[in-house]
C-alpha positions in Angstrom: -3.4 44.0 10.8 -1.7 42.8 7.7 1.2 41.4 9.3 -1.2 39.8 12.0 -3.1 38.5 9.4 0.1 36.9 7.6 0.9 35.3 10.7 -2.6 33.4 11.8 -2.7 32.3 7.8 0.3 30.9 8.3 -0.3 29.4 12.1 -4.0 27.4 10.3 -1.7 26.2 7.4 0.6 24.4 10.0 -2.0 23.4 12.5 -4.9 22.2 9.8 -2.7 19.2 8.7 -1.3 18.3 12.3 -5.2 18.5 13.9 -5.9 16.1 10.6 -3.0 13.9 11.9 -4.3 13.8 15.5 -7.6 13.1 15.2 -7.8 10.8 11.8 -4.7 8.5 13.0 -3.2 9.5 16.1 -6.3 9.0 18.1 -7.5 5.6 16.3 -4.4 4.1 16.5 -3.7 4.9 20.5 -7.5 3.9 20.7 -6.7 0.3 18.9 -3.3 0.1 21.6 -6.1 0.1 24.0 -8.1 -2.9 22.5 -4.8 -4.6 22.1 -3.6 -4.5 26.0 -7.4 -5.3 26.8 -8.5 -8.8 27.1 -11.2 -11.0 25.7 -15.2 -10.6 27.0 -18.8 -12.0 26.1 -20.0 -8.7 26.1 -20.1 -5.4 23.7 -18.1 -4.4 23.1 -16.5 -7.7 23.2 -13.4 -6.9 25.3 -12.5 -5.3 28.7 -12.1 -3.0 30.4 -14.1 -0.7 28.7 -13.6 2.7 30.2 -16.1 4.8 31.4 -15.1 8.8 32.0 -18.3 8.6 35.0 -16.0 6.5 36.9 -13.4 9.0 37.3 -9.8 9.3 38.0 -9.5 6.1 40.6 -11.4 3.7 38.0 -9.3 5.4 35.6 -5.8 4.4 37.1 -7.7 1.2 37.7 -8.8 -0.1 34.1 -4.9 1.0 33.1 -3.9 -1.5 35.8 -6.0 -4.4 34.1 -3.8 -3.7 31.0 -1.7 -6.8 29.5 0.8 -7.6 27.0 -0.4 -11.0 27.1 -2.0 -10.2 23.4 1.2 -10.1 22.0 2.9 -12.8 23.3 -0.1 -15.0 22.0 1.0 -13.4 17.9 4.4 -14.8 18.6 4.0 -18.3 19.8 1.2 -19.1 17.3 2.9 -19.6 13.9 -0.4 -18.8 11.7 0.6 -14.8 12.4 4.4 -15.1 11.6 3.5 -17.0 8.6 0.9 -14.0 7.5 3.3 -10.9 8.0 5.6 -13.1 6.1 3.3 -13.9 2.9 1.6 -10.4 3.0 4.9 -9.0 2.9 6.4 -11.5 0.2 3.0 -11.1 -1.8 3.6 -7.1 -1.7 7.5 -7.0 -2.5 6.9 -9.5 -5.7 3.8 -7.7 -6.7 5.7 -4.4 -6.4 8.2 -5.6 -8.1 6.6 -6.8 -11.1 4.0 -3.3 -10.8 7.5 -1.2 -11.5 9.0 -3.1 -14.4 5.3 -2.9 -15.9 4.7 0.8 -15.1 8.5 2.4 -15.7 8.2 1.7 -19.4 4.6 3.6 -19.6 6.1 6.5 -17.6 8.8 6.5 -19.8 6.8 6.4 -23.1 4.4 9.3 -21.6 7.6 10.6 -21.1 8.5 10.9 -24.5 5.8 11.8 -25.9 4.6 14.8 -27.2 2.9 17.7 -24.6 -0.5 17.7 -26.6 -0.9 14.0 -26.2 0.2 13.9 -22.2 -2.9 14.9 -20.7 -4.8 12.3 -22.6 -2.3 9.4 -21.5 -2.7 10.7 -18.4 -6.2 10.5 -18.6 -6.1 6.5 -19.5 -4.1 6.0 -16.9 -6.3 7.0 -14.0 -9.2 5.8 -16.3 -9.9 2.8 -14.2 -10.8 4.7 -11.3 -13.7 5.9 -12.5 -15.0 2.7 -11.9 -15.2 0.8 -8.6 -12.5 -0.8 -7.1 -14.7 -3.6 -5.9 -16.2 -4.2 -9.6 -13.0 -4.0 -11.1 -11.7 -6.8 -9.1 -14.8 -9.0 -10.2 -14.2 -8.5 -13.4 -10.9 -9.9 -12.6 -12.9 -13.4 -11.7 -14.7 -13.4 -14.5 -11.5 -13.1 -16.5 -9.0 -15.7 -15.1 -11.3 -18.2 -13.9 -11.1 -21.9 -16.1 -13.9 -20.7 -18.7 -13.1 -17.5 -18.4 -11.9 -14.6 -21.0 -8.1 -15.6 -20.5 -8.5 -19.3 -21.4 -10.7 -19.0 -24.2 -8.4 -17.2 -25.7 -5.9 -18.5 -24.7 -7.4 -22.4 -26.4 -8.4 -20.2 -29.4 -5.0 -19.7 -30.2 -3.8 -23.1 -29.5 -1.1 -22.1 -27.0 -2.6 -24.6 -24.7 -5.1 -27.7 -24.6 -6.5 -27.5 -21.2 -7.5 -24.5 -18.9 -4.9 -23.2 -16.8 -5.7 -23.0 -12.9 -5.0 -19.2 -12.3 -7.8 -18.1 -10.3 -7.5 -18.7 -6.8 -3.9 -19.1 -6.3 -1.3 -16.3 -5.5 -1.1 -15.7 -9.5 -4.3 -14.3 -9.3 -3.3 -12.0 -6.4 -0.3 -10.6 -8.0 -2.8 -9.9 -11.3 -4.8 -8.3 -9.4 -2.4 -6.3 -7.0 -0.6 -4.9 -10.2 -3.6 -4.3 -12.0 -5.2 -2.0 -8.8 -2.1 -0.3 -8.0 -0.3 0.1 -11.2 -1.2 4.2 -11.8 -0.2 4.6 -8.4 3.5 3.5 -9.5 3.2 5.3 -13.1 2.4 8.7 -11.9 5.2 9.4 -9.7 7.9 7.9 -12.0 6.2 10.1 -15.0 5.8 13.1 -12.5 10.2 12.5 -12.0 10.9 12.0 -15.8 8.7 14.7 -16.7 11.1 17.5 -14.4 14.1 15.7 -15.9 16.4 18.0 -18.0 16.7 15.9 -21.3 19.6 17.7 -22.3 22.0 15.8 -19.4 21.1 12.7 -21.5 22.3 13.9 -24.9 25.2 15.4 -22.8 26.2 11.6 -21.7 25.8 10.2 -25.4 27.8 13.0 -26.8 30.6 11.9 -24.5 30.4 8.8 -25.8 27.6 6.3 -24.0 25.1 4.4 -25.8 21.4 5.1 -25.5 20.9 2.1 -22.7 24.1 2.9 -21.1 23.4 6.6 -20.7 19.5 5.1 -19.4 21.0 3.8 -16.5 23.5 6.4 -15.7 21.6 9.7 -15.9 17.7 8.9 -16.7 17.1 6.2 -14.3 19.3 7.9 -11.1 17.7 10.7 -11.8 13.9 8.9 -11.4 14.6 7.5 -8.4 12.5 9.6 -5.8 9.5 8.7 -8.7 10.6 5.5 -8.2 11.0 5.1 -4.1 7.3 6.7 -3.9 5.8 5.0 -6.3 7.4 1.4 -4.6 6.1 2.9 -1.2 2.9 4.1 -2.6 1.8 0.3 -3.8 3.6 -2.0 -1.0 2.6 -0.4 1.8 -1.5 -1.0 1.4 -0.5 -4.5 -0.8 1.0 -5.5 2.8 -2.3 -4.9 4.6 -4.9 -5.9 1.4 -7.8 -8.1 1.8 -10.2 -7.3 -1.3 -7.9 -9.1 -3.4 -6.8 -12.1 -1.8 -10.4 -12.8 -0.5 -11.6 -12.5 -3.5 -9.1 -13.7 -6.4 -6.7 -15.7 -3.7 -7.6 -19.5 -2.5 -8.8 -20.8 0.8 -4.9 -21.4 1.4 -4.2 -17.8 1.0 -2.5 -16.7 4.1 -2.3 -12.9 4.1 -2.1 -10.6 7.3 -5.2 -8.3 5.7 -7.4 -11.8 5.5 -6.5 -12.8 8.6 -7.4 -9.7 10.6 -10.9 -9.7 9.3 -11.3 -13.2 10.7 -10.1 -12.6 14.0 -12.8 -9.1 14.0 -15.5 -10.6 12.4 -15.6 -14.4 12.7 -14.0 -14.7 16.4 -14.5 -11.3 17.3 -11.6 -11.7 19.2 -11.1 -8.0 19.1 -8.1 -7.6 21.1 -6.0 -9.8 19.2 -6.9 -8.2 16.1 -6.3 -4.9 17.5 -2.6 -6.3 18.2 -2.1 -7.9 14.9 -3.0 -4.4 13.5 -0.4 -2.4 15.6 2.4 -5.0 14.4 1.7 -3.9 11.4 1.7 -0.6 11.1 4.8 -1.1 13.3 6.2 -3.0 10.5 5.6 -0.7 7.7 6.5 2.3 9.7 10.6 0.8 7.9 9.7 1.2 4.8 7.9 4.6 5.7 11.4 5.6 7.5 13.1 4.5 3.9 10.9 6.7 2.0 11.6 9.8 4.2 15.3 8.9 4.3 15.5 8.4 0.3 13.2 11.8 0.2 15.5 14.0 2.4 19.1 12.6 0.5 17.0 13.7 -3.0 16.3 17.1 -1.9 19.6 17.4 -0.8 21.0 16.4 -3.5 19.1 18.6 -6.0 20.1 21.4 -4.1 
């Protein structure tokens, strides 16, 4: 009984996050395919054909035959979509960017520090989630716009004589990206240079490198995987964000999240957005496929 117990523990600890995957993202996405091969209706939902189990096998094999690709072809002669994946993923990579040379110094310094101060950096960090995301990004407005927090202070200090124009362009987007996601970059990179052994790094000056020098032979290597998830961990939803760029971005924003929520809400044109979905999850499925690669090489290396 002991050994059969064993066994069905560890069948439910392998089947409970495969059932998760199957019906939390497996199902919806195979489910927006569907809306994406269908074509455009006046009717609700706004797209057909809609199928209907009472109408058995034969209307079954039927609605599959009314199935198109003509959805698709639509994203690639319009140049409003290609210009959208290519924003949203120029708007992610600088904003990543920019999110890991703010956060790798904090890691570091958390780092550093002593163990009975961690916790409570660690506790600042993850501080602004106590508060809604939503608000947070308000406050953001408030902030940047022309008499705003920023450029008051900004004219107080005499470093310029006019309000800058930061609110509503992409400046604003990246301020707010960076801002929203910045623990998610921190606490892998701290999680990495928290495991590292210190002592290879006082190895590598002993033999004669320099502090920065031995940085970027043994501590930052050594990061990496923090670094890789933490890169994955912000441009992945950046890619797909709409809050932000709705919000802090101009009416000339062109991102792919924005544009979605048009074609859903404004056109309803439901299968076209259902399309301009499963391109791009398609798309971020390469970085995905880096992540794991960079993962697996890590692991193999360390043992």
């Amino acid at each position: 009984m002991a050994k059969f117990g064993s066994a069905l523990f560890n069948r439910l600890v392998i089947i409970i996050p495969y059932a998760w995957l199957l019906f939390f993202f497996l199902i919806p996405f195979f489910i927006v395919i569907r809306i994406s091969l269908s074509e455009t209706a006046v009717a609700m939902p706004p797209y057909l054909p809609v199928f209907d189990l009472a109408s058995g096998v034969g209307g079954f094999i039927d609605n599959i035959k009314q199935f198109s690709i003509d959805n698709y072809i639509w994203l690639t002669e319009d140049a409003l979509y290609t210009k959208a994946y290519a924003s949203s993923l120029w708007i992610a990579g600088v904003s990543t960017f920019l999110t890991l040379l703010i956060a790798y110094p904090v890691a570091y310094g958390m780092a550093q520090a002593p163990n009975t101060i961690r916790p409570t950096l660690l506790m600042l960090v993850i501080l602004p989630f106590w508060t809604s995301f939503l608000i947070r990004v308000y406050a953001w407005i408030a902030i940047l716009k022309p008499e705003g927090l920023f450029n008051q202070l900004l004219l107080t200090l005499g470093l310029i004589d006019q309000p800058l124009i930061i609110l509503n362009t992409n400046w604003a987007i990246y301020i707010g990206i960076v801002y929203s996601y910045l623990p998610f970059m921190v606490l892998p990179i701290y999680s990495s240079l928290e495991k590292m052994d210190h002592s290879l790094t006082e190895a590598a000056q002993d033999l004669g490198c320099t502090p920065i020098r031995a940085f970027w032979r043994v501590t930052f290597p050594l990061s990496m995987p923090g670094v890789i998830a933490g890169c994955m961990l912000v441009f992945i939803p950046a890619v797909g964000e709409f809050v932000i760029p709705d919000l802090l971005g101009g009416s000339e924003t062109l991102m792919i999240g924005k544009t979605l929520w048009n074609e859903f809400n404004a056109n309803r044109d439901w299968p076209v957005s259902a399309a301009v979905a499963t391109i791009l999850l398609l798309i971020l499925v390469v970085p995905i496929m880096f992540f794991q690669h960079a993962q697996a090489k890590a692991d193999g290396e360390g043992r």
